[in-house]
GUZABA-620738 format. One line per 4 residues: number of its first residue (from 1); their letters; for each residue x, y, z of C-alpha. Coordinates in nm, 3 decimals. Layout:
N
NUM = a = X/Y/Z | ... $
***
This chain:
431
1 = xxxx = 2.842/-0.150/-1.175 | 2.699/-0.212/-0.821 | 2.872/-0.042/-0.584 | 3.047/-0.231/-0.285 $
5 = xxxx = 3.058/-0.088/0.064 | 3.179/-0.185/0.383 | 2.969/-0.119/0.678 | 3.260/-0.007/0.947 $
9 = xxxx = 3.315/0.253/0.678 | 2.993/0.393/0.582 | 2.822/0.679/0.733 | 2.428/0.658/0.783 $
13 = xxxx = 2.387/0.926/0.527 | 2.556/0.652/0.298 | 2.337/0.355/0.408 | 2.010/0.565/0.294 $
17 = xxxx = 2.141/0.773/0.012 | 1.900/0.737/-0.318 | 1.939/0.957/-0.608 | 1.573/1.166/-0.615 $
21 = xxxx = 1.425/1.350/-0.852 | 1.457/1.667/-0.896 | 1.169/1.723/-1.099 | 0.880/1.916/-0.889 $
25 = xxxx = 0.509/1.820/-0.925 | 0.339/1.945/-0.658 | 0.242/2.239/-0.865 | 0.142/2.044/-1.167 $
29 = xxxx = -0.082/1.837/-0.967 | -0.230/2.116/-0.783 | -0.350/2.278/-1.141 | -0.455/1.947/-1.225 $
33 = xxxx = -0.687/1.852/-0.913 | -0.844/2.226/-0.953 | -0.940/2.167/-1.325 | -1.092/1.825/-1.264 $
37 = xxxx = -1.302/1.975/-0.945 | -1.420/2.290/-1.156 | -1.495/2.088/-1.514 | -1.527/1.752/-1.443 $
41 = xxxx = -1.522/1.487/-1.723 | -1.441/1.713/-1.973 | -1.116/1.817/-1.781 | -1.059/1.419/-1.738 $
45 = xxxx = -1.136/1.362/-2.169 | -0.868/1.674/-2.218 | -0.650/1.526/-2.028 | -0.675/1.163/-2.179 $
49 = xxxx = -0.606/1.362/-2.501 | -0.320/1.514/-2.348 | -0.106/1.221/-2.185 | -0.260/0.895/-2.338 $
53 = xxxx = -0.258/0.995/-2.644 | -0.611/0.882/-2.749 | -0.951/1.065/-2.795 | -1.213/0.868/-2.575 $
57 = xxxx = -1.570/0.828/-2.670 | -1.697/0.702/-2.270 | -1.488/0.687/-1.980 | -1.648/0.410/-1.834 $
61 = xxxx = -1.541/0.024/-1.949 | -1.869/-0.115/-2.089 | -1.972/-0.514/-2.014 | -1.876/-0.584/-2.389 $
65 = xxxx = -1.498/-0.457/-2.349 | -1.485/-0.662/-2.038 | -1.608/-1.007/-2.216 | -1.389/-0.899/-2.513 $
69 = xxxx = -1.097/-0.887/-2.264 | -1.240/-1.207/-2.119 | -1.182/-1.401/-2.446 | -0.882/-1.280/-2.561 $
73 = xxxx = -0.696/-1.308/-2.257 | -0.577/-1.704/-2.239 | -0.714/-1.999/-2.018 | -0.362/-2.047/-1.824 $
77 = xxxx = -0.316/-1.745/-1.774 | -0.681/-1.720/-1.630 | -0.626/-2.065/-1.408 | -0.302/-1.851/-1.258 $
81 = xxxx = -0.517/-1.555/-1.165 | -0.798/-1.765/-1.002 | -0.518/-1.932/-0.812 | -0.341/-1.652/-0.703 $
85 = xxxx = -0.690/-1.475/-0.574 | -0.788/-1.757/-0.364 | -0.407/-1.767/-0.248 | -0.479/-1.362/-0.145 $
89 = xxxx = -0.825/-1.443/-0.017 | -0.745/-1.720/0.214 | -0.482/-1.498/0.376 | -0.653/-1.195/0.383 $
93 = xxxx = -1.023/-1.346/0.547 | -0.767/-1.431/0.859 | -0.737/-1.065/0.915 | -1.133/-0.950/0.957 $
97 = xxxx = -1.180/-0.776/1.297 | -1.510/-0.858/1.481 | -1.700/-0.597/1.693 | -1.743/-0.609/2.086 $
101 = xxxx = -1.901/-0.584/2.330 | -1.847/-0.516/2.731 | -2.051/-0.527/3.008 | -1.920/-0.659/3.327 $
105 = xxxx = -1.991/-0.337/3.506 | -2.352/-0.341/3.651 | -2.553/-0.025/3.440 | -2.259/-0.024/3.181 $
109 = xxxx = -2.190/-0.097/2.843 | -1.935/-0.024/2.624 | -1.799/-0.172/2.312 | -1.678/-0.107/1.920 $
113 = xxxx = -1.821/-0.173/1.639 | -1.662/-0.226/1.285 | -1.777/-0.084/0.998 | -1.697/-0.102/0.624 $
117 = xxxx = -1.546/0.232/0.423 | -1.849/0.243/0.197 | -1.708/0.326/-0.107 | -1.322/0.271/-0.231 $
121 = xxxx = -1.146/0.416/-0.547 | -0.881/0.149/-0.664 | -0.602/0.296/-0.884 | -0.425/0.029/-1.084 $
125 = xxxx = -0.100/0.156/-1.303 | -0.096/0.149/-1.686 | 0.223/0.285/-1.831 | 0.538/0.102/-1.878 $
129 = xxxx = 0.394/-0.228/-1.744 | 0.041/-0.353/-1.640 | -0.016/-0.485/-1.292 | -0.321/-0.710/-1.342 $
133 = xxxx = -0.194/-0.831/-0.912 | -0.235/-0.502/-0.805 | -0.605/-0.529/-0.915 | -0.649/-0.847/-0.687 $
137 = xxxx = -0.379/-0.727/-0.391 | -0.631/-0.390/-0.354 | -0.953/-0.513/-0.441 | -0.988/-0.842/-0.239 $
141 = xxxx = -0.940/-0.715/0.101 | -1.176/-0.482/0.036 | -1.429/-0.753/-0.066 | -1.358/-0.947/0.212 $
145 = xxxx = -1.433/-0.584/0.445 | -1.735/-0.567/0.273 | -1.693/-0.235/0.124 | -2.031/-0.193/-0.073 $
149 = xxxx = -1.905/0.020/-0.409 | -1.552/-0.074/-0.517 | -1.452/0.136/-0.828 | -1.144/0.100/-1.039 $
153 = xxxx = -0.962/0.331/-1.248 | -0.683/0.320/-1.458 | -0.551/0.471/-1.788 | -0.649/0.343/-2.119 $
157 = xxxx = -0.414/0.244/-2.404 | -0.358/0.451/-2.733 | -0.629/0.232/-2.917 | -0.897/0.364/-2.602 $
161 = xxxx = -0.857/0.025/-2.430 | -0.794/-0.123/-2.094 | -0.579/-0.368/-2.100 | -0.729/-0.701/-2.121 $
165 = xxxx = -0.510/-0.856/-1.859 | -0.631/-0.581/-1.594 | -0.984/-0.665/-1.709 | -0.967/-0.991/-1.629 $
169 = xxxx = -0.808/-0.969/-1.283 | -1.069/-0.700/-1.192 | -1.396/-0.927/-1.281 | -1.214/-1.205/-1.103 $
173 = xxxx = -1.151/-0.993/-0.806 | -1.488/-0.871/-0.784 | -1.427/-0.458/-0.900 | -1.783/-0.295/-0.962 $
177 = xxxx = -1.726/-0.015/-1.230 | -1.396/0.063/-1.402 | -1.318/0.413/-1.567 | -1.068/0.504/-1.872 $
181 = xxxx = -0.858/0.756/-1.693 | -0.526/0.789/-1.480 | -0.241/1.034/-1.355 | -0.309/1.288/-1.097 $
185 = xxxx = -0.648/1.347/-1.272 | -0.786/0.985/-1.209 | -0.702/1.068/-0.799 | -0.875/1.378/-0.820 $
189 = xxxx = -1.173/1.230/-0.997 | -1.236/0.962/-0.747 | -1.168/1.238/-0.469 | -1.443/1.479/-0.581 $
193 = xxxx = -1.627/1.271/-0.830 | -1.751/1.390/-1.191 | -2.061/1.375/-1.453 | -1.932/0.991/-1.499 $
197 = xxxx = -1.711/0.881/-1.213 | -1.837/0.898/-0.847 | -1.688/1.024/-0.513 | -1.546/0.796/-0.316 $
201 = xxxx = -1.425/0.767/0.059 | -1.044/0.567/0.031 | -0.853/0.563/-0.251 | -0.570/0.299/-0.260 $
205 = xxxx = -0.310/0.150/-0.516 | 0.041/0.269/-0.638 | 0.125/0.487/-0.903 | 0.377/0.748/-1.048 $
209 = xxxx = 0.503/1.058/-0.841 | 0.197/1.223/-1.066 | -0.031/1.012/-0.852 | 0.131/0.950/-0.528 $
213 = xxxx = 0.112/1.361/-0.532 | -0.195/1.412/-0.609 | -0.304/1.143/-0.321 | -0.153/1.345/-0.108 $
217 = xxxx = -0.311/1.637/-0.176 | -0.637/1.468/-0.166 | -0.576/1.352/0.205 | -0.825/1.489/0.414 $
221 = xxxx = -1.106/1.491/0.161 | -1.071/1.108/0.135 | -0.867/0.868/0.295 | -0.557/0.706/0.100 $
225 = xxxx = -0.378/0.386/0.159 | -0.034/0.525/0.181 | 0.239/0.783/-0.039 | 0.409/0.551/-0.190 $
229 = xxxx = 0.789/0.612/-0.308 | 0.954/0.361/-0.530 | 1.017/0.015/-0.464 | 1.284/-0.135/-0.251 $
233 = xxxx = 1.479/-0.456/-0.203 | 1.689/-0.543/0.091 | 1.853/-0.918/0.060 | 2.066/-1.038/0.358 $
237 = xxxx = 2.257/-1.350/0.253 | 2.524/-1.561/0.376 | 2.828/-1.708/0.160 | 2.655/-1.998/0.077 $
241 = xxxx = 2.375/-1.856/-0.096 | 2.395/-1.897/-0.483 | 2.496/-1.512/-0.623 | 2.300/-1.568/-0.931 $
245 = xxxx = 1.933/-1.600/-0.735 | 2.055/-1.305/-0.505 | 2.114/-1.084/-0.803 | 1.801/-1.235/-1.013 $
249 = xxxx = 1.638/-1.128/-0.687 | 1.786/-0.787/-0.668 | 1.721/-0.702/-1.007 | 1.326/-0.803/-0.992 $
253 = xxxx = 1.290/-0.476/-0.818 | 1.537/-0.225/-1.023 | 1.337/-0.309/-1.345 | 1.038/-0.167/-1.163 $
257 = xxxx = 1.177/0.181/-1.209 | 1.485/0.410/-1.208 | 1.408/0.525/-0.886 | 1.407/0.175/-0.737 $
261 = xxxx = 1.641/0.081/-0.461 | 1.814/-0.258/-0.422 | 2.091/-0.359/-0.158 | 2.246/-0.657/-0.011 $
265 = xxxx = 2.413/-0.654/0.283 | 2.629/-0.980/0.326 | 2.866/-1.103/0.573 | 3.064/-1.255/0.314 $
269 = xxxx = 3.310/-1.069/0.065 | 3.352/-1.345/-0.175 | 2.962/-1.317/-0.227 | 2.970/-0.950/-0.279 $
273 = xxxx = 3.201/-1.002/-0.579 | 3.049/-1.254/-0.733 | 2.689/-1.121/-0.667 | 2.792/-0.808/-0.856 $
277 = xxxx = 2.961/-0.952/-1.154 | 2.609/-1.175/-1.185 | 2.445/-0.873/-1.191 | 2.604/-0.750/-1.475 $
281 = xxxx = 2.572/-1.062/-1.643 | 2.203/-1.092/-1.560 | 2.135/-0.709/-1.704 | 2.165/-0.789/-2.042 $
285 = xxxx = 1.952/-1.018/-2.062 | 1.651/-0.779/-1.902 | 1.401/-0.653/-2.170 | 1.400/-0.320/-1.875 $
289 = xxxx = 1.749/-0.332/-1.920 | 1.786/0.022/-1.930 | 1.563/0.100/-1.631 | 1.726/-0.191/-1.409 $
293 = xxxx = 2.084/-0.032/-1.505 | 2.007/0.313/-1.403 | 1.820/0.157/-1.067 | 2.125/-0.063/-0.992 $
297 = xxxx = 2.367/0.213/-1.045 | 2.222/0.542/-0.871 | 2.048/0.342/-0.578 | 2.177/-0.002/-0.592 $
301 = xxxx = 2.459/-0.133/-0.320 | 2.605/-0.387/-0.134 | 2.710/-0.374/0.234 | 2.932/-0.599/0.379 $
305 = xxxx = 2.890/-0.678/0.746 | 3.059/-0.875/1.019 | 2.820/-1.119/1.059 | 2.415/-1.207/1.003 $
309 = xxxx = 2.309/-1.059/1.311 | 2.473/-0.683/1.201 | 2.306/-0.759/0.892 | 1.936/-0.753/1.029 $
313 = xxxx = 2.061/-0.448/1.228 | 2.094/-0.280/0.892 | 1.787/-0.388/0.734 | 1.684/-0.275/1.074 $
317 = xxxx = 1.822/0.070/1.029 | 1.678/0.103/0.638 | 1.334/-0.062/0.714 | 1.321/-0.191/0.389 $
321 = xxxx = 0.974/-0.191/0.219 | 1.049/-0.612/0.107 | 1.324/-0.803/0.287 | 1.488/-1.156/0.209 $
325 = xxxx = 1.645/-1.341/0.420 | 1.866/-1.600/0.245 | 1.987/-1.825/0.475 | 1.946/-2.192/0.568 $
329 = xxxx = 1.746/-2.106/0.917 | 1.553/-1.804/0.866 | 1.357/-1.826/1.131 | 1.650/-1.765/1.340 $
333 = xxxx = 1.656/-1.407/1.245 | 1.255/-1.346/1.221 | 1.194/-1.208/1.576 | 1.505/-0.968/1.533 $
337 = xxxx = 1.334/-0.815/1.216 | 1.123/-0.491/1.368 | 1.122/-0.302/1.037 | 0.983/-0.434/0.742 $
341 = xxxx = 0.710/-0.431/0.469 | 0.722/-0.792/0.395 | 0.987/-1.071/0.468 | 1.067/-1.340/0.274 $
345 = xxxx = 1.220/-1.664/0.451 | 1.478/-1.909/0.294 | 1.688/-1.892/-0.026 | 1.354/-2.074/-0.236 $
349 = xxxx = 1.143/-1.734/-0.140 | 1.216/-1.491/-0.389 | 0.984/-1.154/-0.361 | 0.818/-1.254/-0.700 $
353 = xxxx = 0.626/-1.492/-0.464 | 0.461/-1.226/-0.264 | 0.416/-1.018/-0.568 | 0.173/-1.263/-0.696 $
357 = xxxx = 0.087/-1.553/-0.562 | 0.161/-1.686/-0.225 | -0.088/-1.437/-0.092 | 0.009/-1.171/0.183 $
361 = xxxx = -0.044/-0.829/0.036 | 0.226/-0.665/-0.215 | 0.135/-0.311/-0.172 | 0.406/-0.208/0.104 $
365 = xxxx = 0.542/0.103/0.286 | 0.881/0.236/0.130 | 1.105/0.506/0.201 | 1.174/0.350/0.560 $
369 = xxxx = 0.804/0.408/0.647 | 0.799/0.056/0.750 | 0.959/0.199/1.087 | 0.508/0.279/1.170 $
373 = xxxx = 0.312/0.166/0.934 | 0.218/-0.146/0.788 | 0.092/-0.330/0.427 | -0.234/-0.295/0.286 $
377 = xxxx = -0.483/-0.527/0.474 | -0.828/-0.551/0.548 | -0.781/-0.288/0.823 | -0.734/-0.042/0.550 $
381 = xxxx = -1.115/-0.094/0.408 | -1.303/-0.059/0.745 | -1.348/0.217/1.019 | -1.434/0.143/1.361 $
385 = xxxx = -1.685/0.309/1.593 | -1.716/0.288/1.965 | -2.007/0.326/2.142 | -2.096/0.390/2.534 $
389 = xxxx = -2.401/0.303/2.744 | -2.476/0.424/3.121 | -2.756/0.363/3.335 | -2.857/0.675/3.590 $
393 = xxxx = -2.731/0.463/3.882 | -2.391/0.385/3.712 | -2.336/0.733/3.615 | -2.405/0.818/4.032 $
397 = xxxx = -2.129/0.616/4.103 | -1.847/0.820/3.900 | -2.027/1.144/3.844 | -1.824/1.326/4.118 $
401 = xxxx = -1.491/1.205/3.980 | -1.598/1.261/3.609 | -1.675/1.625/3.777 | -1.337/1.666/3.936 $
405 = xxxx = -1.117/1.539/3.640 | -1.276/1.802/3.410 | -1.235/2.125/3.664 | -0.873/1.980/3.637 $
409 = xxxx = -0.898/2.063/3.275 | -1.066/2.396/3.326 | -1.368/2.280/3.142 | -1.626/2.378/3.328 $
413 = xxxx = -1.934/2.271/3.087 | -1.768/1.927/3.119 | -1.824/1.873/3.490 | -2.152/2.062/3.480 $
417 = xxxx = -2.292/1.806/3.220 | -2.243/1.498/3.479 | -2.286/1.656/3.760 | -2.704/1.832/3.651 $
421 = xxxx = -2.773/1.422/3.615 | -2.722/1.371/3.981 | -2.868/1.704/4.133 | -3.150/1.605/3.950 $
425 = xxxx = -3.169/1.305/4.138 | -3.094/1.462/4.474 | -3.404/1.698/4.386 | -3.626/1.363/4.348 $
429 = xxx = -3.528/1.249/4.614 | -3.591/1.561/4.832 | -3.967/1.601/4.741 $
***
């Protein structure tokens, strides 16, 4: 059962208390990401061997396997994925960044330019569930960057498939070459590259603690999107929201995984109570009933507050990675919300919409990294460079203070470098 907590009585240690794992992979990944670097795809076909249970003849998913998918996979479904990736595109394209230019100083220009990450590693989930969005959430904003090599990876099935769903949503999206392999060792593949699967410069897209490790470690070599944990829910919600779509809602996260984390914080009691009884009700009828359960019991909660406004301080305080607001005038509360992945207004917005369809991004900070860092956007798949332009007369006019600024510093080499420019003048203009 949920538990049921009142806010005047909790500590903060209580309001951000999640059962970890005490399992420790850093080690395991480590070994890993060495074996991959020193023998390549053979390291990547042991492992296959090793965790998916299937002896691969190629890594990489050939044209035919992607038409095969193509045809097996059903029209509707098809239509939805079509729609959903123009939903994603249409919000994303409203994000690209356009270089600049200044020069309202006389012998002086300065400006940025941006530039596409050449090449991006995508890593889309197999496991438990396929995520055919997650193929369209990281690969479409980095079409619309205009990353020139996007490359997908993610682990095969025990008959040495992909499954056809992912398939689909990655020729839809737009994904240039897709590879048989996942876990730490996929990461480290697209980090150093192999006989079969190339180097890349970002690699982006969730995974298991086996992957969000291993991106880590990686950091530095490449560029990732973010670690992240497992997902969250936060639901604020008055008394006269319906307690079966707040704990439908709740419980679309806790299937995820048994790390998951789902809370609602309510001003009203009688909600609590009946919110949690749904819950219970709604769990056995889950197919992930027994991952929801364990979610719901080790990290799931439900604070009661004084009001609405102490509600958002909480979600405030835990900086959830999504956030609903259930209430009949969201907006209200939106300009009071300063930590959050991704907000959902009104009480006909569950977080299923963002997942798939209505078209801001899904992949989200967690673990109350929301506090500094934001979702996956087109920022993610483009660098920016900054360039500076000085004529010898506009350089005269702050070469003396560029000089004094870096004896300041004790950098001697620094002043010297502006100030040679003008003696060399003064010299011309001596002879």
């Amino acid at each position: 059962m949920i538990r049921i907590l009142n806010y005047k009585e909790m500590n903060n240690e209580d309001i951000f208390l999640r059962v970890e794992s005490k399992s420790n992979v850093e080690n395991i990944v480590s070994d890993i990401i060495a074996n991959v670097r020193s023998n390549g795809d053979k390291a990547l076909y042991e492992y296959c061997e090793k965790f998916d249970k299937v002896k691969l003849e190629g890594l990489l998913v050939t044209d035919e396997e992607i038409e095969e998918a193509w045809e097996t996979v059903d029209e509707k479904f098809k239509e939805i994925i079509k729609k959903a990736s123009e939903n994603i595109y249409a919000f994303h394209s409203r994000q690209v960044r356009n270089s600049f230019l200044i020069n309202e100083k006389d012998g002086v220009v300065i400006g940025q330019k941006v530039i596409p990450i050449e090449k991006v590693g995508l890593y889309v989930p197999g496991g438990t569930a396929a995520y055919p969005s997650s193929v369209l959430m990281n690969c479409i904003p980095a079409k619309i960057a205009g990353c020139q090599e996007i490359v997908m990876v993610t682990p095969p099935s025990k008959n040495g498939k992909v499954n056809p769903v992912i398939l689909v949503a990655a020729k839809i999206a737009g994904v240039g070459r897709i590879f048989k392999v996942g876990g730490a060792q996929a990461v480290a593949a697209l980090a150093y590259g192999t006989e079969t699967i190339p180097s890349v410069d970002k690699i982006v897209g969730p995974g298991n603690a086996f992957v969000a490790e291993a991106k880590k470690q990686v950091f530095g070599k490449v560029s990732i999107d973010m670690i992240a944990g497992p997902s969250e829910i936060l639901v604020i919600a008055d008394g006269s929201c319906d307690p079966r779509y707040v704990a439908a809602d709740l419980l679309s996260q806790a299937e995820h995984d048994k790390m998951a984390s789902a809370v609602l914080v309510t001003d009203s009691e009688k909600l609590a109570r009946e919110t949690a009884e749904e819950i219970e009700r709604q769990l056995t009828l889950l197919e992930r009933e027994e991952i929801a359960r364990t979610s719901i019991e080790n990290n799931g909660k439900i604070i009661i507050t004084e009001s609405i406004d102490e509600a958002v301080r909480v979600a405030n305080e835990i900086a959830p990675e999504h956030l609903e607001i259930c209430v009949d005038e969201p907006f209200m509360y939106l300009d009071k919300i300063k930590n959050a992945g991704s907000v959902f207004m009104g009480k006909y917005c569950p977080e299923a919409l963002g997942d798939y369809f209505a078209g801001p991004n899904h992949t989200l900070p967690t673990s109350g990294t929301a506090r500094f860092s934001s979702p996956l956007s087109v920022d993610d798949f483009v660098k920016k460079t900054q360039f500076t332009y000085y004529t010898k007369e506009a350089l005269a006019k702050v070469g003396r203070d560029i000089e004094f600024f870096a004896n300041k510093e004790g950098l001697g080499a620094h002043a010297r470098s502006a100030v040679i420019r003008l003696e060399d003048e003064a010299e011309d203009e001596n002879k």
